[in-house]
N, C-alpha and C positions, 0 to 999 in steps of 0.2 A: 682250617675252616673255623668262622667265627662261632661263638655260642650264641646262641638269640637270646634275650630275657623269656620270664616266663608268659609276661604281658603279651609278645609276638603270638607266642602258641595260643595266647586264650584269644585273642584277636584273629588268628587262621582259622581256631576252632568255631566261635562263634560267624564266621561268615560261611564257612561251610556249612552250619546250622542252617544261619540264613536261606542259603543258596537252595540247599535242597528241603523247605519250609516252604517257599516261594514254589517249587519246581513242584510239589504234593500239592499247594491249594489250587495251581494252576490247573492241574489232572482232577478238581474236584474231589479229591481221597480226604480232607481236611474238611471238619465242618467243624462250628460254632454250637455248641450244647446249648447256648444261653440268647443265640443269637435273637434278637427282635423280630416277629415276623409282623406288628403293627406299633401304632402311637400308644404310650399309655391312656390311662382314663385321666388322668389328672395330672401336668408332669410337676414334680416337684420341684427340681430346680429352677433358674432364670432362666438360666439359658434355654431350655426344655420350654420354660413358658414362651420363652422370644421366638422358639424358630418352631411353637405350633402356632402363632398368634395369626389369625386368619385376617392378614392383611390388605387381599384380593377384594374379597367382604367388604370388611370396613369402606376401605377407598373406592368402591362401586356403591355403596349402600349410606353411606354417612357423608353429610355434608359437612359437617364437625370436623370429623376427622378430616378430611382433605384436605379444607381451607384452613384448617391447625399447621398441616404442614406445609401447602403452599406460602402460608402467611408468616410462618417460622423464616423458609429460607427466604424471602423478600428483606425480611425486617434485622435479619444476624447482621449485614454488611451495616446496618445504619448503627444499629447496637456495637458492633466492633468499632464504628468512628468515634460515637463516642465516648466510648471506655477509651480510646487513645488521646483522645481531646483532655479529658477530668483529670488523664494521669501524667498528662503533659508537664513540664518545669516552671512555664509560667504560670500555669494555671493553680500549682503547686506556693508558687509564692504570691501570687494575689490571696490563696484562702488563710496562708499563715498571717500575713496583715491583716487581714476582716479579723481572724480569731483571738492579733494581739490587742485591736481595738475593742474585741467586745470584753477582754480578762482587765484590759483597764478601767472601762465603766462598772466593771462589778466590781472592783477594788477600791472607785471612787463612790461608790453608791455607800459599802459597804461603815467606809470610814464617816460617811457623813450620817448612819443608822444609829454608829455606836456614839455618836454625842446625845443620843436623846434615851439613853436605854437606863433604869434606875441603879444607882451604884451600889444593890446588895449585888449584883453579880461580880462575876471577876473582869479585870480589863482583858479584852479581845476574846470570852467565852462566844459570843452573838457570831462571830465573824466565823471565828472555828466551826461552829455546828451547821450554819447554815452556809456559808461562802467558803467550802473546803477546797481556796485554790491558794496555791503557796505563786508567788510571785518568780517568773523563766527570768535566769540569767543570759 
């Protein structure tokens, strides 16, 4: 005959638990000391807030509410297209060209500020503090 681990027996044991636990609350011999017999006054938690939030209410009584959420799901599918459109690859390399054309007019703007600026400062101090972009390879 095999040996079982000890794990087998805590596992026959605890169903046996089980078994006749379920088989007592069945027969109503089993009560709850603590059980809730209403809502609290206030629930603290979220969830407690979310699933007393008198929903019924609101959606018969508020036009806000209703048209919020009506106007939610209407408006998600157009918002989903275009969050897919903006993150697209073309759309992805047309902003990287708009953004390498605008680092070049500030890098030409900047070089043609520092010819007029007075020579106590240092060369390319002006461009440093104010134009902190270093030029992409």
């Amino acid at each position: 005959m095999l040996n079982h681990c000890r794990g087998c027996s805590l596992l026959g044991w605890f169903s046996w638990l089980f078994t006749n636990y379920c088989w007592l609350i069945a027969r109503n011999e089993v009560t709850m000391a603590d059980a809730p017999k209403r809502a609290m006054k206030y629930p603290y938690t979220l969830t407690a807030q979310i699933m007393q939030f008198p929903y019924k209410h609101y959606w018969n009584h508020s036009w806000l509410f209703k048209y919020w959420i009506i106007g939610s799901i209407f408006v998600a599918p157009i918002f989903w297209k275009i969050q897919k459109l903006s993150y697209s690859e073309e759309n992805q390399r047309i902003w990287n060209e708009k953004r390498k054309m605008e680092f070049e007019d500030r890098l030409f703007f900047a070089k043609k500020v520092e010819r007029f600026l007075p020579f106590s400062r240092p060369h390319g101090a002006f461009r440093s503090r104010v134009f902190s972009v270093q030029r992409a390879s």
